[in-house]
N, C-alpha and C positions, 0 to 999 in steps of 0.2 A: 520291716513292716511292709505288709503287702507282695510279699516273695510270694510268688507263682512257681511251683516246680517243674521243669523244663525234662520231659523223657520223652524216648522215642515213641512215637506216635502209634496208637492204638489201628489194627487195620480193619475194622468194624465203618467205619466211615463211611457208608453207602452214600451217591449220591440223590437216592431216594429219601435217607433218611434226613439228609444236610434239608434237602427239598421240604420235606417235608415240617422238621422244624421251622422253616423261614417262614411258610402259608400261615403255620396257626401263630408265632410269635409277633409276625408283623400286622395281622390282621385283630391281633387282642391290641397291639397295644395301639392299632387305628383308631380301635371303637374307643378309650380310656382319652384320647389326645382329642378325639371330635364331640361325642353325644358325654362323655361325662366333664371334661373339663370345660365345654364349650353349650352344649347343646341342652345339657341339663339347667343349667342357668339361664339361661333365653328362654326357656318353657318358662323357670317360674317368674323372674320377672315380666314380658313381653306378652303371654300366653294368659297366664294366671295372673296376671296384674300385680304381683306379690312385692311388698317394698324389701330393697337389696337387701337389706341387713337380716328379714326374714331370709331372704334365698341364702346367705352366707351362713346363718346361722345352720341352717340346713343341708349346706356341703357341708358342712361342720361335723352335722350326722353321721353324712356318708362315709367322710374321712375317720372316724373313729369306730365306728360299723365295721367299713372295710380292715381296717388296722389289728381288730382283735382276730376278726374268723380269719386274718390273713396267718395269724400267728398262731393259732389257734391247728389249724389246716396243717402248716409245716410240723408243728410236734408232732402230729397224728401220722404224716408221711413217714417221721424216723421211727416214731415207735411199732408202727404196724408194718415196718421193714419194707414200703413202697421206692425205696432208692432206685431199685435197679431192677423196678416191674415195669417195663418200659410198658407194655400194652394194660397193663393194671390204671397206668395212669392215663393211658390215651381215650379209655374208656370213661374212664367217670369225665375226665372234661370234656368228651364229647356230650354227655349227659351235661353237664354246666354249660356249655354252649348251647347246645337247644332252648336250655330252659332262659337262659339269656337274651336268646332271637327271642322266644314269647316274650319274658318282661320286657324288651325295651317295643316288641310292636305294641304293648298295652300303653306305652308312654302317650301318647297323642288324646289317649280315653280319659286322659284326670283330669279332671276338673274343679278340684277341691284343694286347701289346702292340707287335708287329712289325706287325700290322696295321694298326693304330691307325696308326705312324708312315710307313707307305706313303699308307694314306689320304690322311694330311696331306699329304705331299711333292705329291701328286697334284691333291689340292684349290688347294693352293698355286699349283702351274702355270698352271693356269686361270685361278687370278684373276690371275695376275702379267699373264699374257695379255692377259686381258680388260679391268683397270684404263683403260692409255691408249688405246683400240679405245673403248669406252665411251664416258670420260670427256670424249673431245673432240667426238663425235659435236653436241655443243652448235655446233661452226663450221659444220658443215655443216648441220642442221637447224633451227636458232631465231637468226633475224634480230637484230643486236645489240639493238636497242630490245627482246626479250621475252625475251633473258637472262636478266636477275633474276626477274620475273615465270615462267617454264619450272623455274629452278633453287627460286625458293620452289613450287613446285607437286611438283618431285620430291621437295623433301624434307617437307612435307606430308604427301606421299600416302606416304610410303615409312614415317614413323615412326609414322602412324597404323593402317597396316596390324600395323606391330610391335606396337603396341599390344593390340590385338582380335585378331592370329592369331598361333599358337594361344590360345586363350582359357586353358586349362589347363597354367600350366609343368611339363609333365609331359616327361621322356628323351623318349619315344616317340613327341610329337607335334611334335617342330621337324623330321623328313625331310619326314613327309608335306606338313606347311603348306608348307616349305619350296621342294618338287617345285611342289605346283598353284600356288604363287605368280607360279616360273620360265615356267610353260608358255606362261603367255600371251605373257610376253615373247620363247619361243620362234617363237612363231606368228606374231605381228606381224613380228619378223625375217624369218622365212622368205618373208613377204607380200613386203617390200619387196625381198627377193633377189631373188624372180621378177617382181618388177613394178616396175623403178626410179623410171620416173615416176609413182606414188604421193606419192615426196619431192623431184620435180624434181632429178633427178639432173645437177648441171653437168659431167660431162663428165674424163674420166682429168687433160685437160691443162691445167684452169682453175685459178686459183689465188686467194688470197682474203685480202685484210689483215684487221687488226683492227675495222675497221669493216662488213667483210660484206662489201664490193665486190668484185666479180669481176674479174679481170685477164684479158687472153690471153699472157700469158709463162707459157711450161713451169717447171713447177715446179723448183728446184734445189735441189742440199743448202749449205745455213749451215754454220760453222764453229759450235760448240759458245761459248756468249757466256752470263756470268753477268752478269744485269741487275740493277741495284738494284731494282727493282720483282718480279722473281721473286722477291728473297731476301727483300725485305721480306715478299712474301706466305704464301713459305714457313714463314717466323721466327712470324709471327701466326697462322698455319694450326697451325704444330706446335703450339702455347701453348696454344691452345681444344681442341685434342682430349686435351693431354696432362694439362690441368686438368678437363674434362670426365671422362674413365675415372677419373682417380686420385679423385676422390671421389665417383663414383658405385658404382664396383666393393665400395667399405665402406659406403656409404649402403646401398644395399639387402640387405646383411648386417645390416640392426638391425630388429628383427622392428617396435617401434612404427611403423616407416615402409611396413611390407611394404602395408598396407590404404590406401595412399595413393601406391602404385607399379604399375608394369606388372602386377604378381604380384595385384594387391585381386582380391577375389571378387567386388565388387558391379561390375555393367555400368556404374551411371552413374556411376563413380569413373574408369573407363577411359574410357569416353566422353568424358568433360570433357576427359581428356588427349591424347585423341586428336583432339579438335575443337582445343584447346590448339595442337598440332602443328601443324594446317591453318591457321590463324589466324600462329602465329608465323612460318610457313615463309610464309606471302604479304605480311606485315608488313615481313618480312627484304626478301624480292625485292621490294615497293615503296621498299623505304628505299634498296638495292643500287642501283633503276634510276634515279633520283630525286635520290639522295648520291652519296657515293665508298665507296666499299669501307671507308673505314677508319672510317667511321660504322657499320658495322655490325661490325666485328671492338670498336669502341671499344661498344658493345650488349650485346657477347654478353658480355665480360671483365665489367661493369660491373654483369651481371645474375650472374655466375656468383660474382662477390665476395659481392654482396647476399645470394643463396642459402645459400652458406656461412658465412657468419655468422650467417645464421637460425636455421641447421641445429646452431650450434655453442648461441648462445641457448637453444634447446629441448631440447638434450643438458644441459647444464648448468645453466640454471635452471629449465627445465618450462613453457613458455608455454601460452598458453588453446589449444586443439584446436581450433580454425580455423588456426593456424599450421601444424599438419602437413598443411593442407590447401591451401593458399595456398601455401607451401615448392616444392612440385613443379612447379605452374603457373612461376613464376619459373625453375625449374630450364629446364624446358622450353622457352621463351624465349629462354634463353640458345643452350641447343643449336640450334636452327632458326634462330640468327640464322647462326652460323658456319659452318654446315653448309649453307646457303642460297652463301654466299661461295666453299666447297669447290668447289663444283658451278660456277659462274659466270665465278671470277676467269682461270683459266685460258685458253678460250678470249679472253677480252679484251684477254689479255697478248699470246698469241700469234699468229702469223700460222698458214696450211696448210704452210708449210715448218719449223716447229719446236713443233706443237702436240702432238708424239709426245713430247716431249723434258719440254716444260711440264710437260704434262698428267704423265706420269710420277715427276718431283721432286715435284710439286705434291701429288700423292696421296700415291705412294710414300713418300715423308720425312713431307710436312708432316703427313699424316694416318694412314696406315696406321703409320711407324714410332712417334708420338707416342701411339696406342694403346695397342699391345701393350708400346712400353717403361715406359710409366705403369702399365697393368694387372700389369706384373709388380712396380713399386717398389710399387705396391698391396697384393698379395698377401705381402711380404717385409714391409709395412709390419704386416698382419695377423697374420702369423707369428710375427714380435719382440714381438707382442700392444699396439702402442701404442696408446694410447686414443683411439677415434674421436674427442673431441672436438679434440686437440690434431691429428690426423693432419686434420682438415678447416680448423683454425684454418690451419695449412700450405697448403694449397689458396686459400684466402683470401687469404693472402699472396701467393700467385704470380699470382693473378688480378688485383690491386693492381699488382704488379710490370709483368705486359703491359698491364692499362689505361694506367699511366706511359709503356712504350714506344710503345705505339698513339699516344697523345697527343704522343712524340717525334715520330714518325714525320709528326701532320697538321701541326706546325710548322714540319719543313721542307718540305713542301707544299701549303704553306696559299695559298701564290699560282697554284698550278694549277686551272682550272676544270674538274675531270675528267667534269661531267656535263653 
């Protein structure tokens, strides 16, 4: 489960193209980590005075909004043979980023709570759009050997940007950051719309196993096939996003932790975290390219357990103030390790005729619905006012729980050499 097939490496791997996927990957999943998970909520409660449970109800939207066109999008990818149209695809999401840059500059205009949930419905689309367009672009532009090494580099660059932009969490300033973030990745896009060979563009009719190699049979549509290795990745994907929000969404509700989170005042608090970031997200993609995947999903459960119990220690007995220091860096570890695998495992599973399909469950479920379903058992968790300390000892638990399964999982594939 979760075998990765290891061949010699595809030589199409322009540094243009590696470049190229990093810009637009790290900058979507900027905008997703700041103005939707972050930004979008502060308008409606803060802005639009909206009570929580309305604004939850209402990522609620978004998350199932996004969830269908995301799956939606990916079928349409395999059947309309878009696998290995590398410029087929760069076009239309250049077209979904523009139209993105206008809906989120309209975000500031609502004023309504009707507004508000048009917004959303809107936003939604896009991304549902944009998810598998994106997320697979990894088959077409980064040679399997720099997979890991491309996906730790986007997510690197992508959480460290969150970090330092906006410097101030203030409503007002996640459109703007938001927009100039997009733009570039608009630009770059548009570059390679009009100039395919920039990214060695193979051709409407080539097609492309998991190992890189190019074929000359025309691409066909697969009959719809659930693999043990999609499911396994799914299952470990959903687990690290859904233990990730559920105790982060109440960690940064506790004000002793605010001076040692994205929100500190001081530059070299953020710094450290944001170097933190760069360091874990290329640590991940050395271990990803090097191991097998479930070395690094078995990382990040291992790190996120550790975390939370620190977290639960200094709630409950008061440790020395280097812990709340040290706490975060481990937090953050954990995330770039899994989020590193987000970004990577898909392509490896998949071939150019079912990367629309992959890529889609793979996001769509394992990461996007483990989100927003965590953030809301979060906020209910907040609501019923249970005490962070037991609500994070919980978290712990279930990090424990998928380390166990992780480690089921390399047992029955412990005779596979997946690297």
């Amino acid at each position: 489960m979760l075998a990765v097939v290891s061949r010699p490496p595809v030589q199409r791997g322009t540094h243009t193209a590696f470049g190229v996927y990093v810009v637009v990957l790290a900058t979507a999943y900027y905008y997703n980590l700041t103005l939707v998970q972050l930004g979008v909520t502060d308008i409606g409660m803060q802005r639009l005075g909206l009570a929580m449970e309305v604004v939850a109800a209402a990522m609620g939207l978004l998350a199932l909004v996004t969830l269908a066109v995301t799956l939606l999008s990916g079928t349409l990818i395999d059947r309309w043979g878009w696998g290995a149209r590398t410029v087929r695809k760069c076009r239309v999401l250049f077209g979904i980023v523009l139209l993105q840059i206008g809906v989120t500059a309209l975000l500031p205009a609502v004023a309504s709570l009707l507004g508000f949930l048009l917004w959303i419905v809107a936003c939604a689309v896009l991304l549902g759009a944009a998810i598998p367009v994106a997320f697979s672009l990894m088959i077409d532009l980064v040679a399997p050997s720099l997979r890991g090494y491309a996906a730790g580099t986007v997510t690197g660059c992508a959480f460290a940007l969150a970090v330092l932009v906006p410097y101030e969490w203030a409503v007002g300033n996640f459109v703007p950051a938001a927009v100039a973030v997009l733009s570039p990745a608009a630009v770059v896009l548009g570059v390679v719309a009009g100039a395919p060979r920039l990214v060695d563009e193979p051709g409407d009719q080539t097609g492309r196993g998991i190992d890189g190699t190019r074929t000359n049979e025309p691409i066909r549509g697969r009959s719809w096939a659930v693999t043990a290795p999609l499911v396994g990745g799914v299952l470990l994907l959903f687990g690290a996003f859904f233990i990730d929000s559920l105790g982060f969404v109440r960690i940064i509700e506790q004000a002793q932790y605010v001076e040692t989170s994205w929100q500190s005042s001081a530059i070299t608090v953020r710094g450290t975290l944001a170097g933190t970031h760069i360091v874990g997200g290329l640590a991940a993609g050395a271990v990803y390219t090097k191991r097998r995947p479930l070395w690094v999903f078995a990382a990040a459960f291992a790190l996120f357990g550790l975390a939370q119990c620190l977290y639960v220690y200094d709630i409950v007995v008061g440790g020395p103030s280097v812990l709340t220091t040290i706490i975060p860096l481990v937090y953050i570890l954990a995330v770039s390790s899994y989020t590193t695998v987000a970004f990577a495992l898909w392509p490896d599973l998949a071939t150019t005729e079912t990367i629309g399909r992959y890529t889609a469950v793979g996001i769509g479920v394992g990461a996007w619905t483990a989100t927003f379903s965590s953030t809301a058992l979060a906020l209910v968790s907040e609501l019923v006012q249970l005490q962070i300390a037991w609500h994070l000892a919980v978290v712990a638990g279930l990090s424990a729980v998928f380390l166990l399964l992780t480690a089921r999982m390399w047992s029955l594939t412990a005779d596979i050499d997946t690297h």
